[in-house]
C-alpha positions as CSV (number, residue, x, y, z in Angstrom):
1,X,-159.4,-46.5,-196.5
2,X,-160.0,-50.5,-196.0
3,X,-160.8,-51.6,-192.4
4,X,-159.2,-54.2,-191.0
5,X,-162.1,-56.3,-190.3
6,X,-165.6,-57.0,-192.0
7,X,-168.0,-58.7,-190.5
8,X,-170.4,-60.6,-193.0
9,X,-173.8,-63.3,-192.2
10,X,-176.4,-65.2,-193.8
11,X,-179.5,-66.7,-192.7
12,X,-179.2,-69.7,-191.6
13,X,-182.1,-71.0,-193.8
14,X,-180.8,-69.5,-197.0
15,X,-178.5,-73.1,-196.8
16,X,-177.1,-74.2,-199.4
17,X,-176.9,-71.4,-201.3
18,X,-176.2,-68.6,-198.9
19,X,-176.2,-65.2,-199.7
20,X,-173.9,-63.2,-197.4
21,X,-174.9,-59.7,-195.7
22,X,-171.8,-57.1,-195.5
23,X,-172.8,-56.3,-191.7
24,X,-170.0,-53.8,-191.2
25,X,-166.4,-53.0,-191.4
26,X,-164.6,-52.1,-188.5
27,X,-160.8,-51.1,-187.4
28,X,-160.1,-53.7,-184.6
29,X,-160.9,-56.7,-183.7
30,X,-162.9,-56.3,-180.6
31,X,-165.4,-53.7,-182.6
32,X,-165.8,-56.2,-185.1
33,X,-166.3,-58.9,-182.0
34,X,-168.9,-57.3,-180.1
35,X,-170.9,-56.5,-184.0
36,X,-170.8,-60.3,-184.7
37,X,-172.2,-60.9,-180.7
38,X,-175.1,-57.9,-181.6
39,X,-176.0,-60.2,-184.8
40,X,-176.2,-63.6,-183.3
41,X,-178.0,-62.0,-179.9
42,X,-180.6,-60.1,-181.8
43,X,-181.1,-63.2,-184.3
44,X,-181.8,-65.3,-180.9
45,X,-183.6,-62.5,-179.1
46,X,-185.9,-62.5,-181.9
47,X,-187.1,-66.1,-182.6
48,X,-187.3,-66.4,-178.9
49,X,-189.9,-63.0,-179.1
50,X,-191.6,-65.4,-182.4
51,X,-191.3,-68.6,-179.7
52,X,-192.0,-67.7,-176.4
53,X,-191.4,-70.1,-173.6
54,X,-189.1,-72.7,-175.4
55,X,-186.4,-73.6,-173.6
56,X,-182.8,-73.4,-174.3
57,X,-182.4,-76.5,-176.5
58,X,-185.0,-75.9,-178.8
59,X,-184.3,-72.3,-178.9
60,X,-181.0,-73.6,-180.3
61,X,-182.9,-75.5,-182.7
62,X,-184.6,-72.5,-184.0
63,X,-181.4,-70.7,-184.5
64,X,-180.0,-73.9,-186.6
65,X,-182.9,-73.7,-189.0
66,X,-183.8,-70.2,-189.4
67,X,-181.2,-67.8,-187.3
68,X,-178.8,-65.2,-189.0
69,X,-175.1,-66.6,-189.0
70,X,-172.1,-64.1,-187.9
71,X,-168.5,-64.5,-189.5
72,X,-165.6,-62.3,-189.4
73,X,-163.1,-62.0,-191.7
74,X,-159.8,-60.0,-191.5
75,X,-155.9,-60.3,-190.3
76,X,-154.8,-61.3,-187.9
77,X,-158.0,-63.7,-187.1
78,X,-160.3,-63.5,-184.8
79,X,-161.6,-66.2,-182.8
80,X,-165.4,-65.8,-183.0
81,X,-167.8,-69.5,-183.5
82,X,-171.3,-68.0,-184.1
83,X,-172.7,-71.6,-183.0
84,X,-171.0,-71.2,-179.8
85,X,-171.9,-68.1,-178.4
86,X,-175.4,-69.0,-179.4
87,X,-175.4,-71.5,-177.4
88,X,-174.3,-69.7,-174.8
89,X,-176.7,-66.8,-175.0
90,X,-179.8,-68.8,-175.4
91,X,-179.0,-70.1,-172.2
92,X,-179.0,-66.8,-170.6
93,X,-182.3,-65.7,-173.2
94,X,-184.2,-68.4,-171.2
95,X,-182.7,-67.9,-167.8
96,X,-183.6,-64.1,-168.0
97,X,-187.4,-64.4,-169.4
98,X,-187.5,-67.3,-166.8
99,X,-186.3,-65.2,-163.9
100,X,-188.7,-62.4,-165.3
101,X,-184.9,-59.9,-165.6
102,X,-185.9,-59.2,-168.7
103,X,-189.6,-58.5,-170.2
104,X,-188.7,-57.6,-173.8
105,X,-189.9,-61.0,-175.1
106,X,-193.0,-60.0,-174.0
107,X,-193.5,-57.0,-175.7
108,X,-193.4,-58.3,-178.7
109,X,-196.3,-60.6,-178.1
């Protein structure tokens, strides 16, 4: 049986040619939601682990050239901007390592 929703990326630095990643198939929209958040996140959790200490706008940067792009695709649409959230989230990836919340960055080091 077909879900309703699949949610497909591609690394950001695989442009012009990119080569999409089935990430999942889900029945409704806020499953396939949250999976498009997971990728983004992780994608910006991760070059901020490779980049410690950058601050939000060049974190940003980093996602632009090399981070992994979430899309969803299914009826009816769902409102998701990858570029968006991940602005939004690196903001709060910087704010947590910052405030010391969060220490996973560190581990990685």
């Amino acid at each position: 049986m077909t879900k309703r929703y699949k949610v497909e990326s591609y690394d950001r630095w695989s442009i012009p040619d990119p080569y999409w990643y089935n990430r999942g198939e889900f029945d409704n929209a806020t499953e396939a939601l949250s999976h498009a958040r997971n990728i983004v996140a992780g994608s910006l959790e991760g070059l901020y682990r490779s980049h410690p200490n950058v601050d939000a706008e060049a974190l940003m940067g980093l996602y632009r050239a090399h981070g992994e792009v979430a899309s969803i695709f299914g009826d009816p649409p769902v409102a998701f901007h990858a570029y968006h959230f991940a602005a939004e989230h690196a903001r709060k990836v910087v704010a947590w390592a910052e405030a010391g919340i969060m220490e996973w960055w560190k581990e990685a080091a």
